[in-house]
C-alpha positions, 0 to 999 in steps of 0.5 A: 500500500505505501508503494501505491501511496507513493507512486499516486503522490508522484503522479500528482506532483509530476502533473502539479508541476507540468501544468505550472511549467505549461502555463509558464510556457503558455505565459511566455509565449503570449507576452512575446507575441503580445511584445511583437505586436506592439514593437510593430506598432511603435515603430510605425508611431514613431514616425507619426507622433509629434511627441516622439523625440527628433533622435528617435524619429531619424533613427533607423527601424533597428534602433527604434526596435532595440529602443522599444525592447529595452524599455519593455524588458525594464518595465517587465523587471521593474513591474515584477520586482514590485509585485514579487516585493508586495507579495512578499510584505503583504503576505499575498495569495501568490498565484492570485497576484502574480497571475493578476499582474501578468493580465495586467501587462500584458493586457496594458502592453497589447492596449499600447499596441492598439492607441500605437496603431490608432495614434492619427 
Protein backbone atom coordinates (compact mmCIF):
# COMPACT_ATOMS: atom_id res chain seq x y z
CA UNK A 1 0.00 0.00 0.00
CA UNK A 2 2.70 2.66 0.90
CA UNK A 3 4.03 1.86 -2.67
CA UNK A 4 0.89 2.70 -4.20
CA UNK A 5 0.70 5.92 -1.94
CA UNK A 6 3.90 6.77 -3.25
CA UNK A 7 3.52 6.31 -6.66
CA UNK A 8 -0.01 8.04 -6.63
CA UNK A 9 1.91 11.31 -4.78
CA UNK A 10 4.40 11.21 -7.66
CA UNK A 11 1.83 11.06 -10.27
CA UNK A 12 0.20 14.22 -8.59
CA UNK A 13 3.15 16.41 -8.05
CA UNK A 14 4.68 15.33 -11.53
CA UNK A 15 1.28 16.81 -13.03
CA UNK A 16 1.27 19.67 -10.41
CA UNK A 17 4.41 20.67 -11.93
CA UNK A 18 3.92 20.06 -15.67
CA UNK A 19 0.77 22.11 -15.66
CA UNK A 20 2.88 25.18 -13.79
CA UNK A 21 5.56 24.65 -16.40
CA UNK A 22 2.77 24.62 -19.09
CA UNK A 23 1.38 27.97 -18.23
CA UNK A 24 4.56 29.46 -17.75
CA UNK A 25 5.06 28.44 -21.33
CA UNK A 26 1.87 29.34 -22.29
CA UNK A 27 2.86 32.61 -20.40
CA UNK A 28 5.96 33.21 -22.12
CA UNK A 29 4.70 32.69 -25.49
CA UNK A 30 1.73 35.12 -25.19
CA UNK A 31 3.87 38.03 -23.67
CA UNK A 32 6.16 37.61 -26.65
CA UNK A 33 3.69 37.91 -29.27
CA UNK A 34 1.85 40.47 -27.49
CA UNK A 35 5.69 42.39 -27.23
CA UNK A 36 5.87 41.90 -31.13
CA UNK A 37 2.84 43.06 -31.92
CA UNK A 38 3.47 46.37 -30.17
CA UNK A 39 7.09 46.65 -31.24
CA UNK A 40 5.38 46.56 -34.86
CA UNK A 41 3.18 49.19 -33.91
CA UNK A 42 5.62 51.91 -32.41
CA UNK A 43 7.95 51.80 -34.83
CA UNK A 44 5.07 52.93 -37.19
CA UNK A 45 4.01 55.52 -34.45
CA UNK A 46 7.42 56.99 -34.06
CA UNK A 47 7.32 58.01 -37.38
CA UNK A 48 3.56 59.91 -36.97
CA UNK A 49 3.86 61.23 -33.33
CA UNK A 50 4.73 64.91 -32.83
CA UNK A 51 5.91 63.81 -29.13
CA UNK A 52 8.48 61.42 -30.15
CA UNK A 53 11.72 62.78 -29.53
CA UNK A 54 13.76 64.24 -33.01
CA UNK A 55 16.99 61.34 -32.31
CA UNK A 56 14.26 58.78 -32.10
CA UNK A 57 12.25 59.72 -35.28
CA UNK A 58 15.61 59.95 -37.71
CA UNK A 59 16.89 56.78 -36.44
CA UNK A 60 16.85 53.61 -38.01
CA UNK A 61 13.94 50.72 -37.71
CA UNK A 62 16.52 48.63 -35.83
CA UNK A 63 17.13 51.29 -33.50
CA UNK A 64 13.81 52.07 -32.89
CA UNK A 65 13.22 48.38 -32.03
CA UNK A 66 16.14 47.95 -29.57
CA UNK A 67 14.97 51.02 -28.09
CA UNK A 68 11.32 49.55 -27.82
CA UNK A 69 12.84 46.06 -26.49
CA UNK A 70 14.91 47.72 -23.74
CA UNK A 71 12.05 50.00 -22.40
CA UNK A 72 9.86 46.73 -22.47
CA UNK A 73 12.35 44.29 -20.69
CA UNK A 74 12.74 47.50 -17.76
CA UNK A 75 9.27 47.75 -17.39
CA UNK A 76 8.51 43.57 -17.07
CA UNK A 77 11.81 43.79 -14.37
CA UNK A 78 10.55 46.58 -12.97
CA UNK A 79 6.61 45.68 -12.60
CA UNK A 80 7.59 42.21 -11.45
CA UNK A 81 10.23 43.06 -8.71
CA UNK A 82 7.44 45.37 -7.48
CA UNK A 83 4.74 42.67 -7.50
CA UNK A 84 7.15 39.80 -6.05
CA UNK A 85 8.02 42.62 -3.26
CA UNK A 86 4.50 43.49 -2.44
CA UNK A 87 3.50 39.61 -2.35
CA UNK A 88 6.23 39.12 -0.11
CA UNK A 89 5.47 42.24 2.85
CA UNK A 90 1.95 41.71 2.24
CA UNK A 91 1.90 38.31 2.62
CA UNK A 92 -0.16 37.95 -0.55
CA UNK A 93 -2.04 35.00 -2.16
CA UNK A 94 0.96 34.06 -4.67
CA UNK A 95 -0.71 32.91 -7.80
CA UNK A 96 -3.74 35.39 -7.45
CA UNK A 97 -1.45 38.25 -7.73
CA UNK A 98 1.30 37.12 -9.78
CA UNK A 99 -1.33 35.80 -12.36
CA UNK A 100 -3.09 39.40 -11.92
CA UNK A 101 -0.02 41.36 -12.64
CA UNK A 102 0.81 39.06 -15.71
CA UNK A 103 -3.01 40.48 -17.15
CA UNK A 104 -2.40 43.48 -16.38
CA UNK A 105 0.97 43.96 -18.57
CA UNK A 106 0.19 42.13 -20.98
CA UNK A 107 -3.31 43.46 -21.34
CA UNK A 108 -1.52 47.24 -20.86
CA UNK A 109 1.30 46.34 -23.20
CA UNK A 110 -1.47 44.98 -26.18
CA UNK A 111 -3.64 48.42 -25.34
CA UNK A 112 -0.49 50.17 -26.05
CA UNK A 113 -0.30 48.36 -29.31
CA UNK A 114 -3.58 49.24 -30.22
CA UNK A 115 -3.63 53.61 -29.03
CA UNK A 116 0.13 52.90 -31.20
CA UNK A 117 -1.99 51.83 -34.39
CA UNK A 118 -4.78 54.30 -33.98
CA UNK A 119 -2.40 57.19 -32.93
CA UNK A 120 -3.61 59.68 -36.44
Amino acid sequence: MLLLDTVEWLLWVGLEKGSVLATFFIMFIATSVVAQYCEHHFVAFTARCAYVPAWLQAASSDVKRQTFYETFALAAIAMWSATVLAVYVWDLPKRTYLGLAYSCFTGGAFGLANFFQQYP
